[in-house]
FILO-712405 format. One record per residue (C-alpha): residue number from 1; x, y, z; residue in one letter. Coordinates in steps of 0.02 Angstrom, whole numbers. Layout:
<zabas>
<zaba k="NUM" c1="X" c2="Y" c3="Z" r="A"/>
...
</zabas>
This chain:
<zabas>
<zaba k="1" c1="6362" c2="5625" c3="3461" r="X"/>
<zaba k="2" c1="6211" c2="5588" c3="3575" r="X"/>
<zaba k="3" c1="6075" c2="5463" c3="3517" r="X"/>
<zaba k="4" c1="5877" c2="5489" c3="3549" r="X"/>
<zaba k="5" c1="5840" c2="5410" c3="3726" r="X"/>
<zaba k="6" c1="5712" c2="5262" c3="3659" r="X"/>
<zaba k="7" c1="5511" c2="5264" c3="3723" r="X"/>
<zaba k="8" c1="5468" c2="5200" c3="3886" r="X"/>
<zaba k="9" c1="5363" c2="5058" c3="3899" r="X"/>
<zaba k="10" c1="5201" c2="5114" c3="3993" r="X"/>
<zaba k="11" c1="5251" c2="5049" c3="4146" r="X"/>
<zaba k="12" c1="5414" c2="5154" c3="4157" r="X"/>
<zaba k="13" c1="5284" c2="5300" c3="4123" r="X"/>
<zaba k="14" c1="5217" c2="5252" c3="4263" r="X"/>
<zaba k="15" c1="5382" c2="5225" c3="4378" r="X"/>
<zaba k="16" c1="5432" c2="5390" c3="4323" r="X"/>
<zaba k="17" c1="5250" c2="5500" c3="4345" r="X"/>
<zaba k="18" c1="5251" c2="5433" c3="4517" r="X"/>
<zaba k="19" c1="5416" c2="5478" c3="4545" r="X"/>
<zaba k="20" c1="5394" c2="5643" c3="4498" r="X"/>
<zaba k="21" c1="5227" c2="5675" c3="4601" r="X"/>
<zaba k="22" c1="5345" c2="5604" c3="4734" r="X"/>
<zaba k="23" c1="5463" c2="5735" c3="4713" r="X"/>
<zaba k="24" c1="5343" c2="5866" c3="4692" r="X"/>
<zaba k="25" c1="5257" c2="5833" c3="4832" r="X"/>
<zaba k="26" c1="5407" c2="5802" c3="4957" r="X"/>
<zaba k="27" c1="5454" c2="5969" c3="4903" r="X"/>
<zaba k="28" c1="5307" c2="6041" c3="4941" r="X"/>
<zaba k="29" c1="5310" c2="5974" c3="5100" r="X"/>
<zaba k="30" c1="5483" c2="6037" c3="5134" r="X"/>
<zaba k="31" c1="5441" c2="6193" c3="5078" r="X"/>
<zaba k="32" c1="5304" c2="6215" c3="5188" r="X"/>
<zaba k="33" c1="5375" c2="6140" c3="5339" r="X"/>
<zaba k="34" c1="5522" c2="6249" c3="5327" r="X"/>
<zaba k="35" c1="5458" c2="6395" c3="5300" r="X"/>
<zaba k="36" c1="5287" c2="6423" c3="5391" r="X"/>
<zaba k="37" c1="5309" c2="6257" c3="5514" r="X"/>
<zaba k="38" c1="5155" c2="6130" c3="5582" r="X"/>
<zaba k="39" c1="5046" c2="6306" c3="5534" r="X"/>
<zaba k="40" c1="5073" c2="6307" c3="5364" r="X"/>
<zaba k="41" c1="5051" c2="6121" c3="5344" r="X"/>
<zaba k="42" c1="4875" c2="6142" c3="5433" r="X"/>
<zaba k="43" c1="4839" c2="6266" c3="5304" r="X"/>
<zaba k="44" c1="4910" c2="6198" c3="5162" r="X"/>
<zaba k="45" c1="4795" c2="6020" c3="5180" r="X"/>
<zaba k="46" c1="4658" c2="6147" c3="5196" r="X"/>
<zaba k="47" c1="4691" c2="6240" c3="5040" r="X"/>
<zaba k="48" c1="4729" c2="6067" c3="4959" r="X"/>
<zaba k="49" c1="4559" c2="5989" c3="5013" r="X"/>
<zaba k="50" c1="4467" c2="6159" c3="4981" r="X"/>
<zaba k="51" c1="4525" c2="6155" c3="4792" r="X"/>
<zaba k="52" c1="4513" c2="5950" c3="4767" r="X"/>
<zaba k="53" c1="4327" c2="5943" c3="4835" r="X"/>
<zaba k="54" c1="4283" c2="6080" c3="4689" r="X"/>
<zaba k="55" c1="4363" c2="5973" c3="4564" r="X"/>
<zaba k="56" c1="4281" c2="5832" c3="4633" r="X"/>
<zaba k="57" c1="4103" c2="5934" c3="4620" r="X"/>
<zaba k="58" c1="4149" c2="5970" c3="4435" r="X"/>
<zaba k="59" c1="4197" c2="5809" c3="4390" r="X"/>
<zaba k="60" c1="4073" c2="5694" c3="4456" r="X"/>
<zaba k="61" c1="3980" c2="5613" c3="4352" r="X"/>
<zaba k="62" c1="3797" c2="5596" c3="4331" r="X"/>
<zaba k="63" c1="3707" c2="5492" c3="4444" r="X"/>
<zaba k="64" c1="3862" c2="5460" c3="4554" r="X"/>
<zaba k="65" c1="3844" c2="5496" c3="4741" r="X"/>
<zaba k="66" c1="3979" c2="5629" c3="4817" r="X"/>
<zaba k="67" c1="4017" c2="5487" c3="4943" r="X"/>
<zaba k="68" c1="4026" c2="5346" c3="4799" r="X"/>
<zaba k="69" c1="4130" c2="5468" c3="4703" r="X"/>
<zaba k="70" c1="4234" c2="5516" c3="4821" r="X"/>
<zaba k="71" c1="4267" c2="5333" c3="4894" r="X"/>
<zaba k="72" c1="4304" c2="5290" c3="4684" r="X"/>
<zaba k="73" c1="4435" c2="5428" c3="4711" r="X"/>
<zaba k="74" c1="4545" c2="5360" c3="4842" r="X"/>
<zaba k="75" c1="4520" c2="5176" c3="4771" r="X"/>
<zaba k="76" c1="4608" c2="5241" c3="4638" r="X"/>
<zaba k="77" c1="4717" c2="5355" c3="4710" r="X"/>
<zaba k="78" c1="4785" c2="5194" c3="4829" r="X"/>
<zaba k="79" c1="4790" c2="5072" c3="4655" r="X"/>
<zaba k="80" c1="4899" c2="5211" c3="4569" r="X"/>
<zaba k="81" c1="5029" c2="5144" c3="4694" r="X"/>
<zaba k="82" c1="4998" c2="4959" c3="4686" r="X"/>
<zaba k="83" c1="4920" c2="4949" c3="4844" r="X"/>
<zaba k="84" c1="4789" c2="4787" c3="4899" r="X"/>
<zaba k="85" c1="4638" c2="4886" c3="4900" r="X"/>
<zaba k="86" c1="4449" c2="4802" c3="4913" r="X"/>
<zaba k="87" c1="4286" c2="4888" c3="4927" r="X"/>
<zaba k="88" c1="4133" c2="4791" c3="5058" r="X"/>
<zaba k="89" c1="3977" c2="4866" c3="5020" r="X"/>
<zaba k="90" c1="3895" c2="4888" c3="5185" r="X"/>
<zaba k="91" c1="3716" c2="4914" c3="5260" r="X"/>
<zaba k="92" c1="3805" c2="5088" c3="5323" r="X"/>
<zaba k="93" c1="3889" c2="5128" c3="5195" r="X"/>
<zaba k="94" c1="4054" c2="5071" c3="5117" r="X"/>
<zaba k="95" c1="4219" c2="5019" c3="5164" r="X"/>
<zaba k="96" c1="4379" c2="5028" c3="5102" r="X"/>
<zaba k="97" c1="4508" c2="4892" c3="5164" r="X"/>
<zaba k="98" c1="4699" c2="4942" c3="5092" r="X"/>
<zaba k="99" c1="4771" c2="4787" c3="5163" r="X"/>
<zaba k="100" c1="4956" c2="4844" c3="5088" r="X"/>
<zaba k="101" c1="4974" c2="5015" c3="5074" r="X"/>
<zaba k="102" c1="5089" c2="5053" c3="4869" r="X"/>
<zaba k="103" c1="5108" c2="5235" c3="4933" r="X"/>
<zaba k="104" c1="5181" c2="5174" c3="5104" r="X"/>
<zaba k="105" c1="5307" c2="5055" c3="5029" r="X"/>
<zaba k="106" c1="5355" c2="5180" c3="4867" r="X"/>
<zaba k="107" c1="5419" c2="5286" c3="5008" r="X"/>
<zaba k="108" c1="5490" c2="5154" c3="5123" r="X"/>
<zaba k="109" c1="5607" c2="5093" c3="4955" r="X"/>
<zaba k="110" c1="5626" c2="5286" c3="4936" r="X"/>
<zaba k="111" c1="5702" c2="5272" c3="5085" r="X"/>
<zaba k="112" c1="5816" c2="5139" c3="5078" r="X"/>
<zaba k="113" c1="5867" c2="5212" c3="4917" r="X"/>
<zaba k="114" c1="5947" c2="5350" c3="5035" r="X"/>
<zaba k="115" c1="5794" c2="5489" c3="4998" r="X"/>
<zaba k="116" c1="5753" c2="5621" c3="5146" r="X"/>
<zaba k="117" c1="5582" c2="5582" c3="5177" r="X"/>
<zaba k="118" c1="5488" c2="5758" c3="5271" r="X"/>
<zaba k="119" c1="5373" c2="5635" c3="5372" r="X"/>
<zaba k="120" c1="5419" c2="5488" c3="5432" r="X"/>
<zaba k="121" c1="5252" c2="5396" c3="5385" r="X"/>
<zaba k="122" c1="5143" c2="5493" c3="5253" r="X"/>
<zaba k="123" c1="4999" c2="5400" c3="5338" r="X"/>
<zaba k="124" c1="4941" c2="5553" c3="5459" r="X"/>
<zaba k="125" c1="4962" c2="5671" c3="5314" r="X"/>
<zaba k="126" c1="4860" c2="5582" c3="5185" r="X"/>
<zaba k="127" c1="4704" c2="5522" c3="5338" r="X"/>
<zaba k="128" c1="4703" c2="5728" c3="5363" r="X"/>
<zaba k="129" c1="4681" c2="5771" c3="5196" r="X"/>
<zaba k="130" c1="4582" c2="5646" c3="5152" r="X"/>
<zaba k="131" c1="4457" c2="5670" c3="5290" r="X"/>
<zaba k="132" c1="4461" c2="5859" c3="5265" r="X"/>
<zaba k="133" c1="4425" c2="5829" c3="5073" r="X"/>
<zaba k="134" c1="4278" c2="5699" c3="5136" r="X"/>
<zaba k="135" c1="4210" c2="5837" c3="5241" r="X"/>
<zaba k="136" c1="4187" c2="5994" c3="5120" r="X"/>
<zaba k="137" c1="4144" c2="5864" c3="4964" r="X"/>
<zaba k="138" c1="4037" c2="5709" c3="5033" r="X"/>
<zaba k="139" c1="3836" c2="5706" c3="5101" r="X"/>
<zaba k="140" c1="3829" c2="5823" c3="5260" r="X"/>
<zaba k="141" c1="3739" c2="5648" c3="5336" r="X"/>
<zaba k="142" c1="3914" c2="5529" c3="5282" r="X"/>
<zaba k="143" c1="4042" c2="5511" c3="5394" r="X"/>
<zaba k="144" c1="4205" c2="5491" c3="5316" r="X"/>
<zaba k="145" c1="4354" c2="5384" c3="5454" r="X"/>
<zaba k="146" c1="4504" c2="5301" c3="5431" r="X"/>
<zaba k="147" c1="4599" c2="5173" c3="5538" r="X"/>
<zaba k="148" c1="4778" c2="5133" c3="5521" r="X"/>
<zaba k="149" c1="4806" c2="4945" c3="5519" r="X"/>
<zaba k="150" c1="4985" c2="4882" c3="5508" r="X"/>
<zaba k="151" c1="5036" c2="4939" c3="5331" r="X"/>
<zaba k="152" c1="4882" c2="4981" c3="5245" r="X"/>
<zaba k="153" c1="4721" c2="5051" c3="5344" r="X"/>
<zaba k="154" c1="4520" c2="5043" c3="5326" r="X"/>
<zaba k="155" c1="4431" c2="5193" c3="5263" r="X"/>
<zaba k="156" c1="4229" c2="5190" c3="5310" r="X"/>
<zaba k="157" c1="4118" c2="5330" c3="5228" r="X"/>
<zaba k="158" c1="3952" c2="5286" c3="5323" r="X"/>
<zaba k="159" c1="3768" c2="5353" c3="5354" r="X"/>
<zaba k="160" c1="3648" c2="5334" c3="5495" r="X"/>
<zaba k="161" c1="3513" c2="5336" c3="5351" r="X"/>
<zaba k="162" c1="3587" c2="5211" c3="5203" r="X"/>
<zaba k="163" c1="3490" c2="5137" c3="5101" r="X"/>
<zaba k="164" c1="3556" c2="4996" c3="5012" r="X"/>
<zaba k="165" c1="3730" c2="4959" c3="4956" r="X"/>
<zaba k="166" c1="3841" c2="5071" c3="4872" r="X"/>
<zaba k="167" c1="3970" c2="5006" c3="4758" r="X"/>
<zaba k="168" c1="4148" c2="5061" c3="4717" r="X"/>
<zaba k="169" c1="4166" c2="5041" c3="4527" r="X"/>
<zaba k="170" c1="4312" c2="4898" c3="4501" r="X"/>
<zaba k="171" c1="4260" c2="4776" c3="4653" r="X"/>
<zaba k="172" c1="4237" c2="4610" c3="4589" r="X"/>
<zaba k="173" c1="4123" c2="4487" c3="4654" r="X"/>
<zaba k="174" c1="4236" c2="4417" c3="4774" r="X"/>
<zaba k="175" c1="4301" c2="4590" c3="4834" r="X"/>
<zaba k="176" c1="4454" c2="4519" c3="4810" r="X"/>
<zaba k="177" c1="4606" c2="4653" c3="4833" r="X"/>
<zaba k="178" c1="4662" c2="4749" c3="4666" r="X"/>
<zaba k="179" c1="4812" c2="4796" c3="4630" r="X"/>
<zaba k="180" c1="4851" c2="4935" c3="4505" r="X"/>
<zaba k="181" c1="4964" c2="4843" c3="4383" r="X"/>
<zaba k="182" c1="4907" c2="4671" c3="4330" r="X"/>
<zaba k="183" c1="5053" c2="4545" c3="4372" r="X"/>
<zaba k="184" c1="5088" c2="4607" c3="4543" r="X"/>
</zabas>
């Protein structure tokens, strides 16, 4: 006689979606590697970034900037994961310090937990796709970089010709760092 499994508390939902985007995507990467080598990665983040920056045109909302929108984006993207994530309106544009990068250290405890990891550090990966997604979605006059900085990194989406500050919804005053899940 089996017994209904009982509900998961919304943050095992969330353990276990990222988990299975994880898998998913490690898959993917497999997949790809195996089959059509550094090539078929190359294409693949171009295929990816080529069908995310149409989502991102159909989604954004009015009045939002491509380059605010898009900068929203990987905020979230990073807090999904826990990561220590603050936005600093600039002159030039905005910046995006992840001081502690959730998605590096999900796959570091993947790790440990004895998981086959395709890349050693998703950081290359996700700066390649991210850029290339900057590129076909943002203001042909933004610049969209990243820096890797110990385990997090600084993304800068900036203009020769800003005017004023943009804003990342979710910064507080302080630009203190968020973290996705309030307690951690």
């Amino acid at each position: 006689m089996t017994s209904e499994p009982s509900p998961l508390d919304p943050a095992e939902k969330v353990d276990l979606w990222r988990q299975r985007f994880f898998e998913a995507q490690a898959a993917a990467e497999e997949f790809i590697l195996g089959e059509h080598g550094e090539e078929g990665l190359a294409a693949w983040i171009q295929a990816n970034s080529r069908i995310t920056a149409k989502l991102l045109q159909a989604q954004r909302p009015a009045g939002v900037s491509a380059t605010d929108h898009f900068m929203t984006r990987l905020q979230r993207q990073l807090l999904l994961y826990d990561s220590a994530v603050t936005s600093e309106p600039q002159p030039s544009g905005t910046v995006l310090r992840n001081a502690d990068c959730g998605i590096l250290r999900y796959r570091k405890q993947a790790a440990r937990a004895g998981v086959v990891l395709t890349f050693s550090s998703p950081c290359p990966y996700c700066q390649e796709l991210n850029t290339a997604i900057a590129a076909r979605y943002v203001e042909p006059d933004v610049t969209v970089s990243c820096e890797q900085a110990g385990d997090g990194c600084t993304w800068r989406a900036e203009s020769p010709h800003a005017s004023g500050s943009p804003h990342v919804p979710g910064e507080d005053a302080a630009g203190s760092p968020h973290r996705g899940r309030a307690g951690d």
